[in-house]
DRENDO-1510 file (C-alpha; in Angstrom, 1 decimal, always signed):
<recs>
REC; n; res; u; v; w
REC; 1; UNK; +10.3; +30.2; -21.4 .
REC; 2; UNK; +10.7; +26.3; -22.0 .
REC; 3; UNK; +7.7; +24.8; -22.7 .
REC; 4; UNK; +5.9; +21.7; -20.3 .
REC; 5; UNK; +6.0; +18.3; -21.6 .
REC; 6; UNK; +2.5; +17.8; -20.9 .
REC; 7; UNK; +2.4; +13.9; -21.1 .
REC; 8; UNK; +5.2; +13.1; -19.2 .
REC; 9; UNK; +4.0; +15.8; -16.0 .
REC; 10; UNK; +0.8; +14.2; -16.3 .
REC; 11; UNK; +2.8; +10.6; -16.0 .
REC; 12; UNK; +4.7; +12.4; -13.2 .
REC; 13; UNK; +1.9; +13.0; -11.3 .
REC; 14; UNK; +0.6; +9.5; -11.9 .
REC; 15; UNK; +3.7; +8.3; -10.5 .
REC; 16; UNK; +3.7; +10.4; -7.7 .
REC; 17; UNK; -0.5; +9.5; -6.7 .
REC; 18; UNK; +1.3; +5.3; -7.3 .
REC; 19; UNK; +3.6; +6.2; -4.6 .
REC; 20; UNK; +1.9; +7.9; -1.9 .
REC; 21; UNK; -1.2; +5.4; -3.0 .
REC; 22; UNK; +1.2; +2.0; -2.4 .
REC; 23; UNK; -0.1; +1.2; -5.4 .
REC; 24; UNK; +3.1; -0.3; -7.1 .
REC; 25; UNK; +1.9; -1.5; -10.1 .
REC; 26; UNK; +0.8; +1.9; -11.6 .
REC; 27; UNK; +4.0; +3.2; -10.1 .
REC; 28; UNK; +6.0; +0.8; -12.2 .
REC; 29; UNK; +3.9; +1.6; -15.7 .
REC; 30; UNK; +4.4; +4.8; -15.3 .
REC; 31; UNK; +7.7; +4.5; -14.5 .
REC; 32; UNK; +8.0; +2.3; -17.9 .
REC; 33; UNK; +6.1; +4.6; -20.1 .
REC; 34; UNK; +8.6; +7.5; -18.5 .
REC; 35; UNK; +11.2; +5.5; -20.2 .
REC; 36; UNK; +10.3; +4.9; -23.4 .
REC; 37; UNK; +9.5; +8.4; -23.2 .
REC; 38; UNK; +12.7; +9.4; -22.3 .
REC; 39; UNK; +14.5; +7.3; -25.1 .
REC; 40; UNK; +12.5; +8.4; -27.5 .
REC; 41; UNK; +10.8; +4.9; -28.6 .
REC; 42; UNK; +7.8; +6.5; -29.6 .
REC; 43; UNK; +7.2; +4.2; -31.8 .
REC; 44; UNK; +6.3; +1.4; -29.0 .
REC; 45; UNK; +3.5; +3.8; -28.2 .
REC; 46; UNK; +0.9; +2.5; -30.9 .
REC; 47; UNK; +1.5; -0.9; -30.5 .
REC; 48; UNK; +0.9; -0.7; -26.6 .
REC; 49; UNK; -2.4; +1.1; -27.4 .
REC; 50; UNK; -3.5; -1.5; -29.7 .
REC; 51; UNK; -2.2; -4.4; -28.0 .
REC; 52; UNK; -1.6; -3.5; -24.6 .
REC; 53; UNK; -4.6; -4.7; -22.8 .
REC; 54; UNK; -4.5; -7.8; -24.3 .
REC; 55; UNK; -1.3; -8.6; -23.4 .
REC; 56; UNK; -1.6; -7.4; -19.8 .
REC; 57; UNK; -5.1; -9.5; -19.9 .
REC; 58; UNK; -2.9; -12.7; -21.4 .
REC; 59; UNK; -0.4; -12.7; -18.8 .
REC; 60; UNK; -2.7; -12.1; -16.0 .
REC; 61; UNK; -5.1; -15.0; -17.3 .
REC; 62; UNK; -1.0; -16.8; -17.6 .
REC; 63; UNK; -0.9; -16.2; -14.1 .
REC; 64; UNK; -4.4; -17.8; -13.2 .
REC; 65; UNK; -3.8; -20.6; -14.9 .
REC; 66; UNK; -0.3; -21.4; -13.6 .
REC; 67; UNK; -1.6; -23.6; -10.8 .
REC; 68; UNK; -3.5; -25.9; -13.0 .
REC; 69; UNK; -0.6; -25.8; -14.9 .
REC; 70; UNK; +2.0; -26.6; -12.3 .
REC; 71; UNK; -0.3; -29.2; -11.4 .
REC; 72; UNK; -0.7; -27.2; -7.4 .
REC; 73; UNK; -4.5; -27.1; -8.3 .
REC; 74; UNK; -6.1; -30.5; -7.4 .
REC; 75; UNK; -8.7; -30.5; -10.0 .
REC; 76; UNK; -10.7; -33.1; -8.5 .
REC; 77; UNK; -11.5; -31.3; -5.6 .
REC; 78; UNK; -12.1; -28.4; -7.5 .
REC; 79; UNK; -14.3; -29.5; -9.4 .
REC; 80; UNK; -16.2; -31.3; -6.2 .
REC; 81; UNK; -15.9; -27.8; -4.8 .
REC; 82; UNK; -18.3; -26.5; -7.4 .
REC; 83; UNK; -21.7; -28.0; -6.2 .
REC; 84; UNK; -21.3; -25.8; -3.0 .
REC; 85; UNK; -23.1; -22.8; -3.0 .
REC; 86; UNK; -20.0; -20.7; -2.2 .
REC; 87; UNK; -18.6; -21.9; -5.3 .
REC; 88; UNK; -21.9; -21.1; -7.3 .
REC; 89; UNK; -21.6; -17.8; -5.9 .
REC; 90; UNK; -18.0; -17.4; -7.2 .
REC; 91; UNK; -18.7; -18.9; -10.6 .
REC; 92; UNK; -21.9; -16.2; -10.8 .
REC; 93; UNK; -19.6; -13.1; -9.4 .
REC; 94; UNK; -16.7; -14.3; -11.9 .
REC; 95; UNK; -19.7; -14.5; -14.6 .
REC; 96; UNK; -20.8; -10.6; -13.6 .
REC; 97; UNK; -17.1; -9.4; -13.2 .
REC; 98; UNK; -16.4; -10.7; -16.7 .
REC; 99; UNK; -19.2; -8.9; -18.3 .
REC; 100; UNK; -17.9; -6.3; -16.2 .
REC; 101; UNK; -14.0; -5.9; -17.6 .
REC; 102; UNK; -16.0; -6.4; -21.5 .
REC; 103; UNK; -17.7; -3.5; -20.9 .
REC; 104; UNK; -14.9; -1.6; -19.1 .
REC; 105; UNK; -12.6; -2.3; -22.3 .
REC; 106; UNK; -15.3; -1.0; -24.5 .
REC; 107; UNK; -15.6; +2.1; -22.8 .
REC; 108; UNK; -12.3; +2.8; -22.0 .
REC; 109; UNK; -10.9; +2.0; -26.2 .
REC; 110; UNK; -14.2; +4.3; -27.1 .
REC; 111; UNK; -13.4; +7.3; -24.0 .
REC; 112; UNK; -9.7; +7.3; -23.2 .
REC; 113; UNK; -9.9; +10.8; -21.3 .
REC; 114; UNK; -12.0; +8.2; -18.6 .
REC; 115; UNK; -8.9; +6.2; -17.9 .
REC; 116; UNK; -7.1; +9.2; -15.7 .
REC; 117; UNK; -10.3; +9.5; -13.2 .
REC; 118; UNK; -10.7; +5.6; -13.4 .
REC; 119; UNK; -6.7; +5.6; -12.6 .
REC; 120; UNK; -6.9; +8.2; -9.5 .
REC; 121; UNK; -10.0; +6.3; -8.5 .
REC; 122; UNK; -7.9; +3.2; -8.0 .
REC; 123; UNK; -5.0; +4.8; -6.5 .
REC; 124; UNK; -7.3; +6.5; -4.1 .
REC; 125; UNK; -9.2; +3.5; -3.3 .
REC; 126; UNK; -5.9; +1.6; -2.7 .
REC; 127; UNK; -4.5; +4.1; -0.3 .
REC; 128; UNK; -7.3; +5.5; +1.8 .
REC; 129; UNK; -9.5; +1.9; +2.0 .
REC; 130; UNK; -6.6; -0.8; +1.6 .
REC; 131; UNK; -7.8; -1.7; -1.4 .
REC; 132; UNK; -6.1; -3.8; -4.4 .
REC; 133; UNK; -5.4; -2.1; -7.4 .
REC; 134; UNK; -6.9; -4.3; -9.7 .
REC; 135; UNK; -10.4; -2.4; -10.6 .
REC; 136; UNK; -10.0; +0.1; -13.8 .
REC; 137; UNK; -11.5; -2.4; -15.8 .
REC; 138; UNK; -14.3; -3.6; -13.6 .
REC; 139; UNK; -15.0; +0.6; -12.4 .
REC; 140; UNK; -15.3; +1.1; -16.4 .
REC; 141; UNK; -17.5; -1.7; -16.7 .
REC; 142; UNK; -19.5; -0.3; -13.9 .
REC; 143; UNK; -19.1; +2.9; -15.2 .
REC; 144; UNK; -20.4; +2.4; -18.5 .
REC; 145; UNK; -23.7; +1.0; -17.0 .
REC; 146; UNK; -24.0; +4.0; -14.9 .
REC; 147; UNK; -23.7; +6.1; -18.3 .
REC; 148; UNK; -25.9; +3.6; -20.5 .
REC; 149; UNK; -23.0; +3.2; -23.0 .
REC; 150; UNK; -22.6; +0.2; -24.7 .
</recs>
């Protein structure tokens, strides 16, 4: 009897839960990680534990930043914007959510097994409340206060 290549079903089912979740983004990863599987580049595998989250965290702060950048951000009037309370709000949320992700990163480099349920969480959340798949970091963070870890 051949014998189940246990990471990539797992990855299967990932993709699978990405599809039928419209959550393209885990789709795609898995997709990735599937290949490099698959052509045996195993040796990629390290470096994207060590590095990976800061390099997806990079490019997504590159992507932030692009309209100051590109100069599409009017930085006068975004800086005027700040003495209105909505902005205060969204400075103080932005505040909490960052102190969130820290956390979420913590706990997720200490407890990797947490990562799958964080990851079905998502792709769940996406699909049944039209959510955006953008909260395994912040559901770690929020996570890791709900189990007092540090």
């Amino acid at each position: 009897m051949p014998s189940v290549d246990l990471p990539s079903a797992a990855l299967l089912v990932l993709a699978a839960l990405g599809i039928l979740g419209n959550n393209s983004t885990v789709a795609i990863a898995v997709v990735v990680l599937l290949l490099l599987r698959v052509t045996k580049l195993h040796q990629v595998f390290p470096w994207l534990e060590n590095y990976g989250l800061t390099a997806g965290i990079v490019i997504l702060t590159v992507g932030i930043l692009a309209p100051i950048a590109s100069g599409s951000l009017d930085l006068r009037a975004a800086v005027a914007s700040l003495l209105r309370w909505q902005s205060l709000a969204a400075v103080a949320v932005g505040l909490l959510v960052a102190y969130l992700g820290g956390r979420g990163v913590t706990l997720m480099s200490q407890q990797p097994a947490i990562v799958t349920g964080l990851l079905l969480g998502t792709i769940l959340g996406v699909a049944l409340f039209r959510g955006v798949p953008v909260g395994p970091l912040i559901a770690a963070g929020i996570l890791s206060l709900l189990l007092g870890a540090k």
